[in-house]
C-alpha positions as CSV (number, residue, x, y, z in Angstrom):
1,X,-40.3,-10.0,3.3
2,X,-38.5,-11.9,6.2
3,X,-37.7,-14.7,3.9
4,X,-35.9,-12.2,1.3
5,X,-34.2,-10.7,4.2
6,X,-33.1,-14.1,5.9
7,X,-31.9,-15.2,2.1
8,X,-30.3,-11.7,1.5
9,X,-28.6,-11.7,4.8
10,X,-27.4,-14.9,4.3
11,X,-25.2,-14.1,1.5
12,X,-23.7,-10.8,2.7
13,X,-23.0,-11.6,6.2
14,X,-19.7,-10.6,7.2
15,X,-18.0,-9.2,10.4
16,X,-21.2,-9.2,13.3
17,X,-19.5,-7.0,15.6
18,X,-19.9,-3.5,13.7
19,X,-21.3,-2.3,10.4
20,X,-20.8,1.0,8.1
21,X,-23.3,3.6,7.3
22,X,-23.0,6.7,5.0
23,X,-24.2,10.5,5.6
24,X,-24.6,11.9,1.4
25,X,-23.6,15.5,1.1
26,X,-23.6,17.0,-2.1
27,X,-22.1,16.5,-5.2
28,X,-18.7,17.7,-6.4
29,X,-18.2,18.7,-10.1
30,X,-16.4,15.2,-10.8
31,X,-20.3,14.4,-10.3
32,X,-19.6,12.1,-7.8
33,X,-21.5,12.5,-4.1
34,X,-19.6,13.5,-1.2
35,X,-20.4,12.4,2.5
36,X,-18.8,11.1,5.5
37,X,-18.8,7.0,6.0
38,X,-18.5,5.9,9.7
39,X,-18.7,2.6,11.1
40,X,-21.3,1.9,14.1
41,X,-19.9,-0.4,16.6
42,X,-22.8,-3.1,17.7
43,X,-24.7,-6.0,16.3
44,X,-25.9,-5.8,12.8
45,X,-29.8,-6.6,13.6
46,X,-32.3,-8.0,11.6
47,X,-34.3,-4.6,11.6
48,X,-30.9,-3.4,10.0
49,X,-31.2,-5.5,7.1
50,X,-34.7,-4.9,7.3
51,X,-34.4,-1.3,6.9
52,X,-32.2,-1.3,4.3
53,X,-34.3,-3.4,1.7
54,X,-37.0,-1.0,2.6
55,X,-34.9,1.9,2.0
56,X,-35.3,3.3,5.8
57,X,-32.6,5.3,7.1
58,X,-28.9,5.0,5.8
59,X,-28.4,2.4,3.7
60,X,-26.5,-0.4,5.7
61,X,-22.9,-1.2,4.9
62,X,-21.1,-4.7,5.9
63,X,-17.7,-5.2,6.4
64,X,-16.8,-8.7,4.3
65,X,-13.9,-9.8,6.6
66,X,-14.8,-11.7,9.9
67,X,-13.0,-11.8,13.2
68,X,-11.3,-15.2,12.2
69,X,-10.3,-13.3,8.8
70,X,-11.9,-14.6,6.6
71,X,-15.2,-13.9,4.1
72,X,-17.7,-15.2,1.6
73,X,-17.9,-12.6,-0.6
74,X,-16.0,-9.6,-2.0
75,X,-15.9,-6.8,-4.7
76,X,-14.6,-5.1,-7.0
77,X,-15.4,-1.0,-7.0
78,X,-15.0,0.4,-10.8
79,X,-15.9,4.2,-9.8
80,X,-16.9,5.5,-13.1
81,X,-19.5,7.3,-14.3
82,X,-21.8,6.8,-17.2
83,X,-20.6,2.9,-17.0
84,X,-21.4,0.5,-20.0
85,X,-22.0,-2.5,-17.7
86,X,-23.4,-5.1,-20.7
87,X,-19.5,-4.3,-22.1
88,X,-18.5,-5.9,-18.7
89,X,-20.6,-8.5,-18.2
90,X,-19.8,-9.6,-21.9
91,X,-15.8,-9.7,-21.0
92,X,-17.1,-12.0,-17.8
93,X,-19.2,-13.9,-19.7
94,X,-16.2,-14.6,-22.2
95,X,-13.1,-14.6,-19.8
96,X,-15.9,-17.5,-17.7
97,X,-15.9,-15.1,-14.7
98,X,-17.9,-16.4,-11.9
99,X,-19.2,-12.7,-11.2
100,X,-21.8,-10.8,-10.8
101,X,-22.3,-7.3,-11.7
102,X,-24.4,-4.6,-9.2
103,X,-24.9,-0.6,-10.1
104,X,-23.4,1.4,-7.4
105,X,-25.3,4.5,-5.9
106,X,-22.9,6.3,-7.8
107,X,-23.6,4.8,-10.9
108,X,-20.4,2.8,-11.2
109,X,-20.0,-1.0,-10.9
110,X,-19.9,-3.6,-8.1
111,X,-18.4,-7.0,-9.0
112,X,-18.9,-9.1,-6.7
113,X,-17.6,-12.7,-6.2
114,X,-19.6,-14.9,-3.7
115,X,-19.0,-18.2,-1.8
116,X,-20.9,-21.1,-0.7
117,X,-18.2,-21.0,2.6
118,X,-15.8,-19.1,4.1
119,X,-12.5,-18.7,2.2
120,X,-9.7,-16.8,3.6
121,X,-9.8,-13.3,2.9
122,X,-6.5,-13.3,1.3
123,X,-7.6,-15.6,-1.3
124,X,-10.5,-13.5,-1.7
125,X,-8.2,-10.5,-2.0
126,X,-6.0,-12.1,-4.3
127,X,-8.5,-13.5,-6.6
128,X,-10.1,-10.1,-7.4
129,X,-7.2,-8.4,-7.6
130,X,-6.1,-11.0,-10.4
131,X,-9.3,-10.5,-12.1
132,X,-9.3,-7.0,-12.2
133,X,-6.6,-7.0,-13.7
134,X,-7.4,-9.0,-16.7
135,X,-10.9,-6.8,-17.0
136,X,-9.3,-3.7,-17.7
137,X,-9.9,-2.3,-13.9
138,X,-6.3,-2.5,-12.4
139,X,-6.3,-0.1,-9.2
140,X,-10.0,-0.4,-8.3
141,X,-10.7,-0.5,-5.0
142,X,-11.0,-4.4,-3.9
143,X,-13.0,-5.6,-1.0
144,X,-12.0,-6.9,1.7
145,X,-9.4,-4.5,1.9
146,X,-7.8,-6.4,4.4
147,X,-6.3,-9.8,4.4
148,X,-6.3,-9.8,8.5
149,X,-8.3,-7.2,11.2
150,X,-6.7,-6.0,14.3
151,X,-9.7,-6.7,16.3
152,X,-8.4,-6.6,19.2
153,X,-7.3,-2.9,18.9
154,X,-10.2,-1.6,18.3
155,X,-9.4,-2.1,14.1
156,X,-12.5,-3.5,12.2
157,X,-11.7,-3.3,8.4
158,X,-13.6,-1.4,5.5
159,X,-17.3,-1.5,4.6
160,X,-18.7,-1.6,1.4
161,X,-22.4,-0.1,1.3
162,X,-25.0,-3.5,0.0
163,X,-27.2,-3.4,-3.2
164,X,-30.8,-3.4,-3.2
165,X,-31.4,-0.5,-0.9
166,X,-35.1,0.6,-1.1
167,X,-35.6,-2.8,-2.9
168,X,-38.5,-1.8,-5.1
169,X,-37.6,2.0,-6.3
170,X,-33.9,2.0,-5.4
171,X,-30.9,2.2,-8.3
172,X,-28.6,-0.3,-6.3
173,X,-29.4,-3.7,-8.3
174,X,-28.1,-6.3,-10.3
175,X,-27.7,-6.5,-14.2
176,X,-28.5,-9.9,-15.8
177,X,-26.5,-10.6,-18.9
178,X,-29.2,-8.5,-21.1
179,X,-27.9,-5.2,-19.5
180,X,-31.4,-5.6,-17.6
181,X,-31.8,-4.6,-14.2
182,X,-32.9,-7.6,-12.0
183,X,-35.3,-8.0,-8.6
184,X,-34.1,-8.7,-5.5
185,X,-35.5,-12.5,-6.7
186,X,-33.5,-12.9,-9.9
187,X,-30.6,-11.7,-8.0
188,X,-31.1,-14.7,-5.5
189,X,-31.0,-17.0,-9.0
190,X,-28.2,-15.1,-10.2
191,X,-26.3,-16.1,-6.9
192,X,-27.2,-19.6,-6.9
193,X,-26.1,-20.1,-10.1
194,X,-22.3,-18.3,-9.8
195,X,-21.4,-18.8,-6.1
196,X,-18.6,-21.1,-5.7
197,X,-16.7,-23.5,-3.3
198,X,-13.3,-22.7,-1.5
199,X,-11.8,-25.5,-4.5
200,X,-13.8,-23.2,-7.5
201,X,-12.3,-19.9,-6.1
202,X,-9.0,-21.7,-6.0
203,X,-9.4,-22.9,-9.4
204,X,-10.9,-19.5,-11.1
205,X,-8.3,-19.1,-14.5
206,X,-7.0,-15.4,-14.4
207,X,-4.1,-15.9,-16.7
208,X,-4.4,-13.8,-19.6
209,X,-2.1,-12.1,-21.9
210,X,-0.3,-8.7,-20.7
211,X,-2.4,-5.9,-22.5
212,X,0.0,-3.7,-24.0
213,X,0.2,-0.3,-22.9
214,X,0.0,2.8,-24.4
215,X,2.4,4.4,-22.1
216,X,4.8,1.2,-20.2
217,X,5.4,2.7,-17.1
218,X,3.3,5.4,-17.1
219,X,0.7,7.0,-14.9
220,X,-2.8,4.5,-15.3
221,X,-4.7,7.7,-16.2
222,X,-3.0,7.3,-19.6
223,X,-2.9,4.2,-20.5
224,X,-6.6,4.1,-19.4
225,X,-8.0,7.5,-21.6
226,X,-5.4,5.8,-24.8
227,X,-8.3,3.3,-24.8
228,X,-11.6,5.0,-23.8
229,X,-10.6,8.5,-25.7
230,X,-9.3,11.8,-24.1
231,X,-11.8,13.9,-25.0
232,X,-12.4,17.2,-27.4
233,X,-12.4,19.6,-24.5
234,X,-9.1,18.7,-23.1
235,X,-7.0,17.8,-25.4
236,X,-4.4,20.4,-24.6
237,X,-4.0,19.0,-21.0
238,X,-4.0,15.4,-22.4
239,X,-1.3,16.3,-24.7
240,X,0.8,18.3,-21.9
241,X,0.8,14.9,-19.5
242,X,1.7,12.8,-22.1
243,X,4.2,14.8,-23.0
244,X,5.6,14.7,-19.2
245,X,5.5,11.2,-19.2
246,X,7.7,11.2,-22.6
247,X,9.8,13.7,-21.4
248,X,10.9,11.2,-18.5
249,X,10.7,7.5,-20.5
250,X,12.4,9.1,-24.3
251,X,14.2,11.9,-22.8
252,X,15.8,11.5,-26.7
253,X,13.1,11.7,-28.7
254,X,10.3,12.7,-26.6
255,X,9.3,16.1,-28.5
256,X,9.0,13.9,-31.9
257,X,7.4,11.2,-29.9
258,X,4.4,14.2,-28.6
259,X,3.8,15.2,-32.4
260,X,3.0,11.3,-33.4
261,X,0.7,11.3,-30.0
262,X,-1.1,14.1,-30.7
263,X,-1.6,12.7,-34.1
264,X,-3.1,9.1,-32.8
265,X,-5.1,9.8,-29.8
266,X,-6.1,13.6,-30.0
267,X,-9.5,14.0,-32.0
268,X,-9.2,16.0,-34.1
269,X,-5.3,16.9,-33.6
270,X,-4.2,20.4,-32.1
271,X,-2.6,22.4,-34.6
272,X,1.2,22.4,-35.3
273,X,1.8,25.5,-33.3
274,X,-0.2,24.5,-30.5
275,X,1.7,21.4,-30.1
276,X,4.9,23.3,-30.6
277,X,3.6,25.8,-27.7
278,X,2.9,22.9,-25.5
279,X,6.4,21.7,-26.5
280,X,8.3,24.7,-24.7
281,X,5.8,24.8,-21.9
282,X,7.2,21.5,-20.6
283,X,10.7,22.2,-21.8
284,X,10.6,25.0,-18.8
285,X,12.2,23.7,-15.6
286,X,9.6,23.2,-13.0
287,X,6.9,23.0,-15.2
288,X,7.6,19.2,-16.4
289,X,4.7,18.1,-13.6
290,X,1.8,16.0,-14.7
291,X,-1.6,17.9,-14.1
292,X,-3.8,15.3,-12.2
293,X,-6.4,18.0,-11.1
294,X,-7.4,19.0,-14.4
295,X,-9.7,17.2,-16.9
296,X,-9.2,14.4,-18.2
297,X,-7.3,13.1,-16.0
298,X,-9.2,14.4,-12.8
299,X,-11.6,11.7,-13.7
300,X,-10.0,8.6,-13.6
301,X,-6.8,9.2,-11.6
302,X,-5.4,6.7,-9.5
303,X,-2.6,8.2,-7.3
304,X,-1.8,5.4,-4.8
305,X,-1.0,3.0,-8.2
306,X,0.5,5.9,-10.1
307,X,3.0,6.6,-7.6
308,X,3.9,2.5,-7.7
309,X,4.6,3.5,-11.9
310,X,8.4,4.1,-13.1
311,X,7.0,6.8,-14.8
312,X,4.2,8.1,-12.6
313,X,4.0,10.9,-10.4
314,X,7.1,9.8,-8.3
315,X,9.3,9.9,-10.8
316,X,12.4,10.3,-10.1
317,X,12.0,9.1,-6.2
318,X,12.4,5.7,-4.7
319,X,9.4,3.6,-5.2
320,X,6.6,4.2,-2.5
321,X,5.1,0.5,-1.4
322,X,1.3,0.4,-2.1
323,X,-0.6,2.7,0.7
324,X,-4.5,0.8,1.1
325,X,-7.0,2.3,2.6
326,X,-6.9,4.2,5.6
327,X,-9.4,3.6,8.8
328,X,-9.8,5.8,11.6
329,X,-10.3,4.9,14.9
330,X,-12.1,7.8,16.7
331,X,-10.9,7.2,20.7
332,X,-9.0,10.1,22.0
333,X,-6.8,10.7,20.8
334,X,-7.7,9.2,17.3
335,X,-5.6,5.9,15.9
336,X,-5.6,4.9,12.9
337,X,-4.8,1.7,11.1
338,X,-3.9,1.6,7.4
339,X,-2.5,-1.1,4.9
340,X,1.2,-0.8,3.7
341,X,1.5,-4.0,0.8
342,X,-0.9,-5.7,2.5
343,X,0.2,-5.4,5.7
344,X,-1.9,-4.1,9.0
345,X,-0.3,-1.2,11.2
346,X,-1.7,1.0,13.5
347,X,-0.5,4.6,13.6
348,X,-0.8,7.7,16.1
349,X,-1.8,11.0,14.5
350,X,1.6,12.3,14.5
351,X,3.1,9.5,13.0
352,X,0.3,9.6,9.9
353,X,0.9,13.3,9.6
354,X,5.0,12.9,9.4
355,X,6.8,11.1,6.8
356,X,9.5,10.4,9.3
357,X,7.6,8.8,11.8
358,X,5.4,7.0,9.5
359,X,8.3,5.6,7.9
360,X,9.4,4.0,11.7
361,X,6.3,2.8,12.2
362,X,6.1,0.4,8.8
363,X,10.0,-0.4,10.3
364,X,8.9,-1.2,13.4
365,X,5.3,-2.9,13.3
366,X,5.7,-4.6,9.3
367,X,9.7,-4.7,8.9
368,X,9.3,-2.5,6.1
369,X,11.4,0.3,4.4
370,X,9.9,2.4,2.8
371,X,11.2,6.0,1.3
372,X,11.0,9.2,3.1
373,X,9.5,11.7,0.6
374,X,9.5,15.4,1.6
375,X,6.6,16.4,4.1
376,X,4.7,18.9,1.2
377,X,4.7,16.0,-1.0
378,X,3.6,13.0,1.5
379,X,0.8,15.5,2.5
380,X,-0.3,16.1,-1.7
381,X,0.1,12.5,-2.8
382,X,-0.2,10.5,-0.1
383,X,-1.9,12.2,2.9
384,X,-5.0,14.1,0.9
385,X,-5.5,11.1,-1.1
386,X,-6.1,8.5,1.8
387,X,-8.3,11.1,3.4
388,X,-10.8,11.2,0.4
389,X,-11.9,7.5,1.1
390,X,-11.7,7.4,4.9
391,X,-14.0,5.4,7.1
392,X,-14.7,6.5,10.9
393,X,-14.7,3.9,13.4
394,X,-17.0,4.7,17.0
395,X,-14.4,3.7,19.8
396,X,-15.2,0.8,22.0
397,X,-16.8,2.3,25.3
398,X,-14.4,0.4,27.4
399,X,-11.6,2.2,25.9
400,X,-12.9,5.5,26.1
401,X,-10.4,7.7,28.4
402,X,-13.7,8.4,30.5
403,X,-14.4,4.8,31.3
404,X,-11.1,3.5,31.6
405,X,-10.4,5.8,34.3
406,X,-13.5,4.6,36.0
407,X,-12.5,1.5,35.6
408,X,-9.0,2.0,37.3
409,X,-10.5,4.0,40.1
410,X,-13.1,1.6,41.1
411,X,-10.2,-0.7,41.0
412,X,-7.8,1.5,43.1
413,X,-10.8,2.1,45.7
414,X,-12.9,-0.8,46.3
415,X,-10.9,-4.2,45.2
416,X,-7.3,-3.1,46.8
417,X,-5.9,-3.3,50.7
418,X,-7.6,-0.4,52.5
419,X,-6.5,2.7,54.9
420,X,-7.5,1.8,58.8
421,X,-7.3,5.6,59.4
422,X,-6.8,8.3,57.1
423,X,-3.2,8.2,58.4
424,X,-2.9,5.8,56.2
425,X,-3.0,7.6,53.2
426,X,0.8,8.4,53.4
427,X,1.3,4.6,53.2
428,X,-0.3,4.9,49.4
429,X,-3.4,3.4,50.6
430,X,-7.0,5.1,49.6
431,X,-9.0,5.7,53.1
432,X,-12.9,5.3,53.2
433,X,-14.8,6.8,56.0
434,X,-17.1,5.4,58.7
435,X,-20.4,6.1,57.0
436,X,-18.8,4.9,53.8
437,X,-19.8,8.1,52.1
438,X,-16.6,9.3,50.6
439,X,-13.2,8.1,50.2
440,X,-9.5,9.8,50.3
441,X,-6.3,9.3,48.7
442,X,-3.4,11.2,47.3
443,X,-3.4,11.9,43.9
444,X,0.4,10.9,43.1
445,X,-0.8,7.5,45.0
446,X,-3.3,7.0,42.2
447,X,-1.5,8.2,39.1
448,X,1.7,5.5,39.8
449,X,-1.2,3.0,40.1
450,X,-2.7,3.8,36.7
451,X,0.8,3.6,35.2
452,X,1.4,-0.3,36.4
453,X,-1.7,-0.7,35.0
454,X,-0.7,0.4,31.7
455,X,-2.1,3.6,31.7
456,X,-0.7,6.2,29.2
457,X,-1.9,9.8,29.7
458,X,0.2,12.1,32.0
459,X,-0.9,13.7,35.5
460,X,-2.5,16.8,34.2
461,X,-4.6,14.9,32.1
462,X,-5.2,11.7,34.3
463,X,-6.5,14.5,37.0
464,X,-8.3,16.6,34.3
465,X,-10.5,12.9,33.8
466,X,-10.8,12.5,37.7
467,X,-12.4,15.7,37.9
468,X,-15.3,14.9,34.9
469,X,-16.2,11.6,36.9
470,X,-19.5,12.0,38.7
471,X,-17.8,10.8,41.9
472,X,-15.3,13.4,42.0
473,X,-16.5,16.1,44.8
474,X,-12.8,17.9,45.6
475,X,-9.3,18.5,46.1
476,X,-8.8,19.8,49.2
477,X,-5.8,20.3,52.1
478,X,-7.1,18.1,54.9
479,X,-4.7,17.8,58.2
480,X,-3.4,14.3,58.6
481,X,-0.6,13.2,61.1
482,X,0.7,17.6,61.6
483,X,0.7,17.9,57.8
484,X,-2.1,19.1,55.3
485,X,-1.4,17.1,52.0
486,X,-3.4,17.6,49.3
487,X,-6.0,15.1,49.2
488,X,-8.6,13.8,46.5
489,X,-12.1,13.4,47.7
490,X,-14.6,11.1,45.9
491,X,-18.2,9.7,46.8
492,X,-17.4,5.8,47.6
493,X,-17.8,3.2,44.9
494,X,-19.1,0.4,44.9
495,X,-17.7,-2.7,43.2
496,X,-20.3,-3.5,41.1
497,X,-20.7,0.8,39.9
498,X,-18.8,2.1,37.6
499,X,-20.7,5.7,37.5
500,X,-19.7,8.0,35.0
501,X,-20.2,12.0,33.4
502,X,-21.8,12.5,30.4
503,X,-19.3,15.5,30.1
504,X,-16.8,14.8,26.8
505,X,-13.1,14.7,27.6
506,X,-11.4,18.2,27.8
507,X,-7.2,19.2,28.4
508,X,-7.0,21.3,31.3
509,X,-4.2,21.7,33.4
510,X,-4.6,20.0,36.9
């Protein structure tokens, strides 16, 4: 068992510094399981790996992209249901793909490229994206989602949870080019045989004639059901968003253009009158909308693309960059990084919940312009979307509000110029006692320190943190010099302590 885990860990290593997990909750009537994913700051350990092979606990989820931004493997996540995965290992095979295709928990496909080296992750990135393309999969998720980490604010990228959890009974495996399932052995043949050099990758052809679409310009959803079938039970709706789409690309011709459609891709064809119906349905103003919550399109909708399409679902507005995936940093408050083509920016809640703002902050941090759409429709399109596939990430403990303070304090009482009396404190200076027991200073002293040390929260709450600290004992008047200013009093620190509450941060006025 260690040797498959040393050999399996080998090949999926990626950033060392945290790794993802998943909580399963139930399922939603797409079929697909819903959960919360969070990243775990901290070493991924051998019992980690371990205990995922063996199926105990979560499974264990890596993050490809290391701190130096690179990787040696990534993915790309078809999430369907019911997946022919022979069909897609034969278009590998043919196309000479050097992939290898995984079930998902979920039933879907994991194709994964892997690496005898490190290769930048934006070769990675590009690579995949290439190749998804010419599979038929343009718009699946690819990992790394990043081509660069912010690591040094706190940012850590996007996991993807690892095949062959619960090795032996588990549904997470590869397919050999049978449509067999393989063992965690044939899988380590399988990887030895495509793994490639940083020259390969380079190399890998992905040029490959433009498939014609069904619908140029048009929502994905589409062009993607013209090819795979819309379905008995929904024809009406399929009809109904195809005839949106031709209402905006043959604003001419587009009610002649629905009969022919419903013709060629409905099986077996609504009924003249039904189609006619339809017809003055989306002839009513304000009703011209596509319907991506209903079947069939509910199934294989890809809104961040879409909105990139002339005639998508932003039709009509000026063209939204692509919007990645969105991470959130849980430190209080929350940040959150996200990727704006294919650049890294870090946002504050307000500027992720505003259209305004969020468009200032791909000015500022990526010299980017992109389009201010109304706030009801960032929140629909945009907002809701990027929530669905959100990853947690557990703040660093030095950065928690808590510790920081602690941090300043210890600072500010034990490693600075001293008070010779407690007269003292009205030259800014903290004043310890005799006995060493406790330790004085005025509060606006200490704030003003906290700010040239690049300290961001205001009074009230810089006070509200002194008083959670398990030195804090009171604010109290105390004579000095005729006067009674309001003094803070805490037990003495020591410069190697750095003691601490357990009690979470709370707003209070001070």
């Amino acid at each position: 068992m260690i040797i498959k885990k040393d050999k399996f860990k080998n090949i999926f290593q990626g950033l060392d510094i945290a790794y993802g997990q998943y909580q399963p909750g139930e399922r939603g009537e797409n079929g697909k399981q819903k959960g919360k994913a969070f990243i775990c700051r901290g070493d991924v350990t051998d019992s980690l790996w371990s205990d995922h092979l063996e199926g105990k606990g979560p499974a264990l989820g890596i993050i490809p992209i290391t701190q130096a931004n690179d990787c040696r493997w990534g993915c790309i996540d078809i999430d369907e249901y019911n997946f022919d995965h022979l069909s897609l290992i034969k278009s590998i095979r043919n196309l000479k793909l050097p992939l290898i295709v995984c079930r998902s928990k979920s039933g879907g496909a994991h194709v994964f490229l892997f690496t005898k080296e490190n290769i930048p992750a934006s070769l990675m990135q590009s690579k995949l994206k290439q190749m998804s393309i010419i599979l038929g999969y343009e718009g699946s998720e690819i990992f790394p989602k990043q081509t660069e980490i912010l690591v040094d604010r706190g940012d850590t990228g996007n996991f993807l949870n690892l095949p062959y959890y619960n090795e032996m009974k588990g549904l997470r495996y590869a397919i050999n080019d049978t449509g067999a399932g393989c063992t965690l052995e044939e899988f380590f043949e399988l990887h030895s045989l495509y793994a490639c050099r940083k020259e390969e990758v380079e190399q890998i052809k992905t040029e490959e004639k433009k498939i014609e679409e069904a619908f140029p310009g048009g929502p994905p959803c589409l062009n993607k059901l013209a090819t795979t079938g819309f379905g008995q039970g929904s024809r009406n709706n399929a009809l109904f968003n195809i005839a949106v789409y031709y209402k905006q690309s043959s604003p001419d011709s587009w009610e002649d253009k629905i009969v022919e459609a419903n013709l060629k891709y409905m099986e077996p064809a609504l009924s003249n009158n039904e189609v006619q119906q339809l017809i003055k349905s989306v002839n009513r103003k304000g009703y011209d909308k596509y319907r991506c919550k209903d079947a069939p399109i509910n199934a294989v909708c890809q809104s961040g693309l879409c909105r990139t399409k002339r005639f998508g679902v932003g039709f009509g507005e000026e063209e939204m960059p692509m919007l990645g995936s969105l991470t959130k940093y849980a430190s209080k408050p929350p940040e959150w990084f996200l990727d704006v083509d294919k650049k890294r920016i870090q946002l504050k809640s307000e500027q992720l919940y505003s259209p305004q703002l969020f468009a200032l902050a791909c000015l500022d941090q990526a010299n980017l312009v992109v389009p201010v759409p109304k706030p009801k429709d960032w929140k629909q399109h945009f907002l809701k979307p990027m929530m669905t596939g959100l990853q947690e990430v557990e703040p660093l403990e030095s950065l928690d509000p808590v510790n920081e303070i602690t941090g300043l304090l210890q600072d500010w009482t034990t490693n600075r110029q001293s008070a010779r009396t407690i007269d003292d404190v009205f030259n800014k200076l903290p004043f310890t006692d005799e006995k060493r027991e406790f330790t004085y200073f005025r509060m606006e002293d200490f704030y003003n320190f906290c700010k040239r040390n690049h300290w961001e929260k205001d009074k009230n709450q810089t006070g509200n943190l002194l008083k959670q600290l398990e030195v804090f004992v009171e604010e109290a008047r105390i004579r000095v010099k005729k006067q009674q200013p309001r003094l803070i009093k805490i037990k003495t620190m020591k410069q190697t302590e750095a003691s601490t509450s357990k009690i979470p941060y709370q707003e209070e006025n001070f």
